[in-house]
C-alpha positions in Angstrom: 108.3 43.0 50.9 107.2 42.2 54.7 104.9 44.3 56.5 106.5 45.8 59.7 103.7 44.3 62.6 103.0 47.5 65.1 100.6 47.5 68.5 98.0 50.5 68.5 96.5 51.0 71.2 93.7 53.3 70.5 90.2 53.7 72.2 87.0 52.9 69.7 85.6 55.5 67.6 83.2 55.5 64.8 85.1 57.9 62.9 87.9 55.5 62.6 85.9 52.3 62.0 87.4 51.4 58.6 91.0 51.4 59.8 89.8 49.7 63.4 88.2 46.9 61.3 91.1 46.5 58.5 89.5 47.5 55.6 92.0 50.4 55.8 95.4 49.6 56.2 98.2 51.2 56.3 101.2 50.9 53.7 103.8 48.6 55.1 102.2 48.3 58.4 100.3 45.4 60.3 98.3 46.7 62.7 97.5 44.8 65.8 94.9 47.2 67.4 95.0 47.0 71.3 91.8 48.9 72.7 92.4 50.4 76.2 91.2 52.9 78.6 92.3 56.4 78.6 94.0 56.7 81.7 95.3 53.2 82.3 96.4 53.2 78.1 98.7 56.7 78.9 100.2 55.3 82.1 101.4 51.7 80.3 102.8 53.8 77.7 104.3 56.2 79.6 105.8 54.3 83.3 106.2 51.1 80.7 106.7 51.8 77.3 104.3 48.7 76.2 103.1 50.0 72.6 104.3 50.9 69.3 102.1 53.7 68.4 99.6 55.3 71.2 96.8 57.6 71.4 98.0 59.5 74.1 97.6 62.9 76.2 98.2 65.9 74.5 99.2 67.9 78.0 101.4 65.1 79.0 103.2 65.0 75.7 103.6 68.9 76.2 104.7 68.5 79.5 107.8 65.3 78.7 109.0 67.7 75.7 109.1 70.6 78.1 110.9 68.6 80.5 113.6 67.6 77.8 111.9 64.3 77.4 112.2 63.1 73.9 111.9 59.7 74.0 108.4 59.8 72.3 107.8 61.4 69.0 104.2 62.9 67.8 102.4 62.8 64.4 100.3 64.9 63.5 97.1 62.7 64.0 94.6 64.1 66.8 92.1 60.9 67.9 90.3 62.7 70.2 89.1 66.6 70.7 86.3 67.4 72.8 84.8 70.9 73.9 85.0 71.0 77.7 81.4 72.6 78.7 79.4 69.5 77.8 81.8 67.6 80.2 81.3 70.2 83.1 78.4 69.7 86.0 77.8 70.6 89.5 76.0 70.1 92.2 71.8 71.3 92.4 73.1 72.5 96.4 76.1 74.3 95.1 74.7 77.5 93.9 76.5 77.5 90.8 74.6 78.9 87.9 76.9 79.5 84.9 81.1 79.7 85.0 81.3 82.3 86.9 80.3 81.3 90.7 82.9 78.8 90.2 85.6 80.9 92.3 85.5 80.1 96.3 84.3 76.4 95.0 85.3 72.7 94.6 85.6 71.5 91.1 86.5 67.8 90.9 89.0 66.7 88.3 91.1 63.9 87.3 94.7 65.7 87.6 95.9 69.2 86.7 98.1 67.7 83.8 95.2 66.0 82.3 94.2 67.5 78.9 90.5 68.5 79.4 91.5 70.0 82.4 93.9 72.2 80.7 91.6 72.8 77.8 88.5 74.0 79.8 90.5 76.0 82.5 92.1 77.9 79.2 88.4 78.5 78.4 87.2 79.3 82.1 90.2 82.0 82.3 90.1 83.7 78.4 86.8 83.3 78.0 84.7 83.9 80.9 87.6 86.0 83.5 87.3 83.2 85.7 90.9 83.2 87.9 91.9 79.7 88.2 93.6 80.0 91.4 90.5 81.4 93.3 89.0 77.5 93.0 90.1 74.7 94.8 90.8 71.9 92.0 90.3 68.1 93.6 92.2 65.4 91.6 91.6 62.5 91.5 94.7 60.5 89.7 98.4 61.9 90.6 100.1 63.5 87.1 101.4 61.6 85.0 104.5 63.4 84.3 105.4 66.1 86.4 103.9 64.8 90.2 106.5 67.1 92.1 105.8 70.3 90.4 104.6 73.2 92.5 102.4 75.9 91.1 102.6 79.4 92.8 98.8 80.1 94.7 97.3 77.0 93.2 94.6 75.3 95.6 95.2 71.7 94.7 93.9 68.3 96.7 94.1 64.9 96.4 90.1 63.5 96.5 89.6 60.4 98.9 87.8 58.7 96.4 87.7 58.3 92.8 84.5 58.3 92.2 83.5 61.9 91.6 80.0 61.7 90.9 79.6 60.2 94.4 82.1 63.1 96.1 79.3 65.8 94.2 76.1 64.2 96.0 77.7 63.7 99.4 79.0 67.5 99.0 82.7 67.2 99.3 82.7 69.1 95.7 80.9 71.2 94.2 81.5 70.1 90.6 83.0 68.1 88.5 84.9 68.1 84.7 86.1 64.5 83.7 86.1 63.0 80.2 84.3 60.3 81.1 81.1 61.5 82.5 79.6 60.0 85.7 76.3 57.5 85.7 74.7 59.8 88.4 75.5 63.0 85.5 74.1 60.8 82.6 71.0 59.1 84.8 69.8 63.0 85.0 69.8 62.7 89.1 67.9 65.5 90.0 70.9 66.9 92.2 72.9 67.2 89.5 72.7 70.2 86.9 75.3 71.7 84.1 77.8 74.6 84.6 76.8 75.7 81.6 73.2 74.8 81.2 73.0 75.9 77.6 76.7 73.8 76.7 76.4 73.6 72.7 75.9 77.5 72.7 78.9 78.1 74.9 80.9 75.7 73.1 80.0 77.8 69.8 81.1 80.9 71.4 84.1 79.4 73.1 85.2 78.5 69.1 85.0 82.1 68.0 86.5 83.4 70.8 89.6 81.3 70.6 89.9 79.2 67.1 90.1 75.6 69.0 88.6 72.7 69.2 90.8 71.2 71.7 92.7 68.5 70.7 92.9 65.9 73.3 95.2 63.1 72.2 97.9 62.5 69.4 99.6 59.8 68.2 102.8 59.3 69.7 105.6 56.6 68.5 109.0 55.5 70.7 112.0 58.1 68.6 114.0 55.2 68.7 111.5 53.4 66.7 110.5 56.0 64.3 114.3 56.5 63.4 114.6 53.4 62.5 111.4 53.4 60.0 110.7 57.0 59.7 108.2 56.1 56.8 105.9 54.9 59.6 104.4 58.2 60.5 103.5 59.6 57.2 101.7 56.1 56.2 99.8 55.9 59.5 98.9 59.3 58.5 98.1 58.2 55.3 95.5 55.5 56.8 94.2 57.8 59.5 92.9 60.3 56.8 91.4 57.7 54.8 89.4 55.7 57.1 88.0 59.1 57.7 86.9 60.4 54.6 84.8 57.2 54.0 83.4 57.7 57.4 82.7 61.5 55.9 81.0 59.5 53.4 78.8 57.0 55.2 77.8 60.2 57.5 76.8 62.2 54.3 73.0 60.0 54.2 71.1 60.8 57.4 69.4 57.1 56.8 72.1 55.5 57.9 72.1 56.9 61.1 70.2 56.2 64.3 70.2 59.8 65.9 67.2 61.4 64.7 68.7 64.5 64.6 71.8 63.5 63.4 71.7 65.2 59.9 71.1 68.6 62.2 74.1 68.4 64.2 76.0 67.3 61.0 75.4 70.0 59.2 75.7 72.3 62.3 79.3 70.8 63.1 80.3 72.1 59.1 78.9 75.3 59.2 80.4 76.4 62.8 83.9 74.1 62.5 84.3 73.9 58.5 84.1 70.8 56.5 87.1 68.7 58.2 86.9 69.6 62.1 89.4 66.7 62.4 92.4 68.0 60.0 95.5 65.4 60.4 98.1 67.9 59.3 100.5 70.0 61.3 99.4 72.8 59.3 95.8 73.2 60.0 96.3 72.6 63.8 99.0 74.9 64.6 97.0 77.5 66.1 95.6 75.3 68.7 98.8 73.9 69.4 99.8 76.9 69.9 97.1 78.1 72.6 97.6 74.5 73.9 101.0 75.1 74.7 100.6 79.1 75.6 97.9 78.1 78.2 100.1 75.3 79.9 102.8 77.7 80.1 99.8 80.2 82.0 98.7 77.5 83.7 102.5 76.1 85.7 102.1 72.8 84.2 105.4 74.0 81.5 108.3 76.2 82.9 108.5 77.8 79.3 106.9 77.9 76.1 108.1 74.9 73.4 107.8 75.7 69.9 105.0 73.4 67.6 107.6 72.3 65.3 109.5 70.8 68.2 107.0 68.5 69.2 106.4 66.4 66.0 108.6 64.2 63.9 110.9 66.3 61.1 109.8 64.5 58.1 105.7 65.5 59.2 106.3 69.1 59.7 105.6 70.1 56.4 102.1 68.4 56.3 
């Protein structure tokens, strides 16, 4: 039987190596593995429709199902997830010590909709009390769904420049929170400091407070697509999982990797976050779907509530 060729387009990730290099494939499925930026990867899927299955935002995708657009369909495999704090710095000048001087201040970002965004002002609100609409947030990208939407008190500017890190320094923010962190953040300029200056502790308590470990991106397939070869999304699924578990695997022997404290954090990651913090099943991620989606609602960006179920393909529900 032929092998139905599909475009990924996916960014690089250790985790996912064995199925990036093709020693994992999946049942039925040529991959052709197109490797693209973030932003510039959600916009060609989303304004042109270009791939066949694409890592793509997980507050976007909230937002086109709230909107009663259904053109894309979800599996239940999440590519990305990232704690906020780690991602979140400021200025030395600003005065900003910890989460809470953040009201009455700038905070670059790259668009409301974006996911981190979402995740980390859920955080700032539930977790630390911080009101979001007592900070003026500074995008940098328009949205990618919703552009015309209007949220009720929210202090929201377009930057003149899209280079945050340089906006912080010359003071027209105060901080910023972008997913993909500035030179000047990771050069250790000594103008630059951490909102939270202690992050892998408030990432730990974030976890207990709420139960996530936000998802940034799921895979997302054209519905027209998918009905025609519904078996795709439980075999990608398939693939996903088991390029994974041998990554488990390989991670299992400190020797073979280059971190020196690599085993430390390993074994830090299971006890806080369990033994799979990436589960690709419906099941085990329903409750931060479920904040995901809560929080959106809180936050404008959805006019109601969608339900979990709704968002992913029938015949993966059950997974």
């Amino acid at each position: 039987m032929s092998r139905l060729p599909l475009t990924l387009a996916i960014s690089h990730y250790d985790y996912l190596q064995p199925l990036l290099d093709g020693r994992v494939r999946p049942e039925g499925i040529d991959l052709n593995i197109a490797y693209a930026p973030s932003g510039p990867r959600h916009r060609r899927m989303y304004e042109h429709r270009e791939f066949d299955v694409c890592e793509f935002s997980m507050s976007s995708y909230i937002v086109m199902r709230a909107r009663g657009e259904d053109w894309l369909t979800a599996v239940p495999v999440f590519t990305r997830r990232m704690f906020g704090e780690q991602f979140f710095f400021c200025s030395a000048r600003s005065g900003i010590k910890g989460p809470g001087d953040l009201p009455g201040k700038r905070v670059g970002i790259l668009s409301y909709e974006n996911t981190l965004a979402l995740t980390t002002k859920g955080v700032l609100q539930h977790v630390h009390g911080v009101t979001l609409t007592d900070i003026t947030w500074v995008a940098t990208e328009e949205e990618l769904v919703d552009r015309d939407r209007k949220v009720p008190g929210l202090r929201l500017e377009r930057a003149e420049s899209k280079d945050v890190g340089a906006l912080m320094l010359a003071g027209k923010i105060d901080a910023l929170l972008v997913p993909n962190v500035p030179k000047v953040c990771l050069d250790g300029h000594p103008e630059v400091r951490r909102v939270f200056p202690d992050f892998r502790e408030a990432q730990r308590c974030s976890y207990e407070a709420t139960g996530l470990f936000p998802i940034m991106h799921p895979l997302v397939i054209p519905t027209e697509l998918y009905r025609r070869h519904p078996w795709i999304g439980p075999n990608l699924m398939a693939a996903f999982e088991a390029a994974k578990r041998i990554q488990y695997e390989f991670r299992s022997q400190p020797h073979r990797m280059t971190l020196a404290w690599a085993m430390d954090a390993w074994e830090e990651e299971r006890r806080v976050l369990g033994p799979d913090p990436w589960p690709f099943t419906l099941r085990e991620n329903r409750r931060a779907l479920e904040t995901m989606i809560r929080w959106s609602h809180e936050q404008g960006l959805i006019d109601k509530p969608v339900a979990v179920d709704d968002l992913f393909a029938e015949n993966v529900r059950g997974r």
